[in-house]
MARNUDO-429940 format. One record per residue (C-alpha): residue number from 1; x, y, z. Coordinates in steps of 0.25 Angstrom, whole numbers, plus 5000, padded with zeros to 4 digits. Layout:
k/px/py/pz
NUM/X/Y/Z
...
END
This chain:
k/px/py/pz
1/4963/5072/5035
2/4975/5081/5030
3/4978/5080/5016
4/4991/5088/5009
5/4988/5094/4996
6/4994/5095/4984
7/5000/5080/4987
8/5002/5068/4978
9/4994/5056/4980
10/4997/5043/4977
11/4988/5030/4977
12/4992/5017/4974
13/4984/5003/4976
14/4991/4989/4974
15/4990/4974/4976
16/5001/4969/4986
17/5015/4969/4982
18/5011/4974/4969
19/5023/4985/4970
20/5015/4996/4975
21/5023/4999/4986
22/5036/5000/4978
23/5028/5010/4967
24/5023/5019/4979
25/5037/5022/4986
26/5043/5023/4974
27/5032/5034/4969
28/5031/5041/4984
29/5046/5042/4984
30/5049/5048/4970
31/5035/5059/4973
32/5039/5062/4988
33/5027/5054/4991
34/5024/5050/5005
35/5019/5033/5003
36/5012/5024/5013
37/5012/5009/5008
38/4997/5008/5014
39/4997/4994/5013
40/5008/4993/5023
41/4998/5001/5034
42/4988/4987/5034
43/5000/4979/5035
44/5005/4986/5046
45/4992/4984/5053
46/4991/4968/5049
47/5006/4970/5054
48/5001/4973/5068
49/4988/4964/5068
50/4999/4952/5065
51/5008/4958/5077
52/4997/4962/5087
53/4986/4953/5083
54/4980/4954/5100
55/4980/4970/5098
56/4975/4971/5083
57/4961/4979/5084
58/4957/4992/5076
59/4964/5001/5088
60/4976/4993/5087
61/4976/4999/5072
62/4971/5011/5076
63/4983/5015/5086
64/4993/5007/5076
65/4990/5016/5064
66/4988/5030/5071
67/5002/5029/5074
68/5007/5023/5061
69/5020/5027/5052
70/5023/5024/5039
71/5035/5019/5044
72/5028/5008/5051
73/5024/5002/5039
74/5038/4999/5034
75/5039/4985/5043
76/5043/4975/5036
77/5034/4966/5043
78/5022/4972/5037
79/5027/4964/5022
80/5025/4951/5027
81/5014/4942/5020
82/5006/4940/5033
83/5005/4955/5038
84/5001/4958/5021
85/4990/4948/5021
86/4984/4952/5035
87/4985/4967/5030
88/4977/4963/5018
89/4966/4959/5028
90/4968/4970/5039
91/4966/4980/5026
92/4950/4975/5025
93/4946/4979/5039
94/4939/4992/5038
95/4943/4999/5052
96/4957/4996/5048
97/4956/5003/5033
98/4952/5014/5041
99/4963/5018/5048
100/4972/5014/5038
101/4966/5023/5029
102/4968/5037/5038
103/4982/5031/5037
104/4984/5032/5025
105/4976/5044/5019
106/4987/5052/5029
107/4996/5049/5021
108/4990/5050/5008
109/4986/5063/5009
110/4994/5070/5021
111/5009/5064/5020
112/5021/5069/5026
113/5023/5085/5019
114/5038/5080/5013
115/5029/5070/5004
116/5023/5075/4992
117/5009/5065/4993
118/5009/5052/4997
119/5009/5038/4989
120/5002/5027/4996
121/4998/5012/4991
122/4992/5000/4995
123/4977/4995/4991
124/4966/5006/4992
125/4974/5018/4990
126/4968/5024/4977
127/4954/5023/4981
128/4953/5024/4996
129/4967/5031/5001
130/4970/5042/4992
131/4957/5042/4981
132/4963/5056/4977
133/4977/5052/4974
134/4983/5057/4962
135/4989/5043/4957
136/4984/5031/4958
137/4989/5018/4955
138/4987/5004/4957
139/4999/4992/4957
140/4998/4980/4955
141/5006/4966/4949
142/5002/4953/4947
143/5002/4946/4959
144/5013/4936/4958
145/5021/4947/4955
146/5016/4953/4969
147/5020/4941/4976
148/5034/4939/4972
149/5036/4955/4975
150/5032/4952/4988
151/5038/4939/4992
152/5050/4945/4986
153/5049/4956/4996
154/5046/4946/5007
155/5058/4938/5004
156/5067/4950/5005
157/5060/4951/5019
158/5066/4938/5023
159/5051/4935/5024
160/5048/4919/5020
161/5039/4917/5012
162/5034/4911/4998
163/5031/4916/4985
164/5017/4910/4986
165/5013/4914/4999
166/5016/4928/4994
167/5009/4926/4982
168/4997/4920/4991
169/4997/4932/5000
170/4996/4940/4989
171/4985/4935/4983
172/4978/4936/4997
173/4979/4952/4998
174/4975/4954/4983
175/4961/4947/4986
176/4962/4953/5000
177/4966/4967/4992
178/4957/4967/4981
179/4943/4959/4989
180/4943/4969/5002
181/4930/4975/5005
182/4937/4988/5009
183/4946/4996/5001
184/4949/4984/4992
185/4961/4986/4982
186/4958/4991/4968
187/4964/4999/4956
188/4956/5010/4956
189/4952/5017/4941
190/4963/5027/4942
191/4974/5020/4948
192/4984/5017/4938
193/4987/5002/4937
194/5002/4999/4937
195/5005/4984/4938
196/5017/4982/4941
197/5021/4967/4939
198/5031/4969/4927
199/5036/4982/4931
200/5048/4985/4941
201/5048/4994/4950
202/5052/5006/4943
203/5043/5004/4931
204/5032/5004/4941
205/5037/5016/4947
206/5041/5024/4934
207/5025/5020/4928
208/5019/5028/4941
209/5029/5038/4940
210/5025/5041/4927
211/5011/5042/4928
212/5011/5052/4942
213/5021/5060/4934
214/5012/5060/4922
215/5003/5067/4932
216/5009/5076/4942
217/5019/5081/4931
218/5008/5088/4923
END
């Protein structure tokens, strides 16, 4: 695998809807970063087992993600609850992780020359993506304040939906998240915990600012 030098790399590890995804565009736009929402990657592939459930087979994947754009992973499809809950489940077969995974580290450590590194999030990051990675952090809230973000972005959607059965489906990824046999999610001992529940978005953004700064400013 090729790796660029001297870039900066940043993990970050979340529940859902925990406002992880805010945090890391902000942070990839304000450094140069290059981000990749590697969460939206299983979804993308629970996406196609619930569209092309007759040709669904490791191959299918194979040939789906060899050819694969970040660009893809900006459907709007991929935020529905059902393509969220199937991902969740897709994310524990093993073959799956696999491919995903030399996905990913391309862009961890090989992304575009105008980008000065790359910030990627989603549940395994820290410890199993990018290990080496100069910040780490993890985001969390508490989970009805994760639910109401999320059917709050579902609504805007036009989607119909309830506030419970958000709040259920959340539920059912964090014991699906945090009980998987492989790559489970977990704060790691030197992620830095930021919870986001009674914070907006820029205070959460001016928190992380301030400890990379701290850092790379020395």
């Amino acid at each position: 695998m090729i790796k660029r030098k001297n870039i900066l790399k940043i993990a970050i590890d979340s529940p859902a809807a925990a406002g992880a995804g805010t945090l890391a565009k902000a942070i990839s736009k304000h450094y140069n970063l290059f981000y990749l929402d590697t969460g939206k990657i299983y979804r993308m592939i629970a996406y196609l087992k619930l569209r092309y459930p007759k040709k669904f087979n490791q191959k299918f994947i194979k040939s789906k993600i060899k050819f694969l754009k970040v660009k893809d992973l900006n459907k709007k499809a991929l935020l529905s609850d059902d393509v969220g809950t199937e991902a969740s489940i897709i994310s524990k077969v093993k073959l799956t992780r696999k491919l995903v995974h030399s996905f990913q580290l391309k862009f961890a450590y090989n992304p575009p020359k105008k980008y000065n590194g790359s910030c990627l999030d989603g549940r395994d990051i820290t410890y199993n993506i990018v290990p080496d990675a100069e910040f780490k952090f993890f985001i969390t809230a508490s989970v009805k304040t994760r639910a109401l973000r999320r059917y709050k972005e579902l609504k805007s959607l036009k989607k119909i939906v309830s506030y419970q059965e958000v709040l259920k489906s959340i539920k059912k990824r964090d014991k699906n998240d945090y009980n998987r046999r492989i790559s489970p999610l977990k704060k790691t001992k030197d992620s830095v915990l930021i919870n986001t529940t009674n914070l907006s978005k820029r205070a959460c953004f001016l928190k992380i600012k301030k400890i990379i700064d701290r850092k790379i400013n020395i």
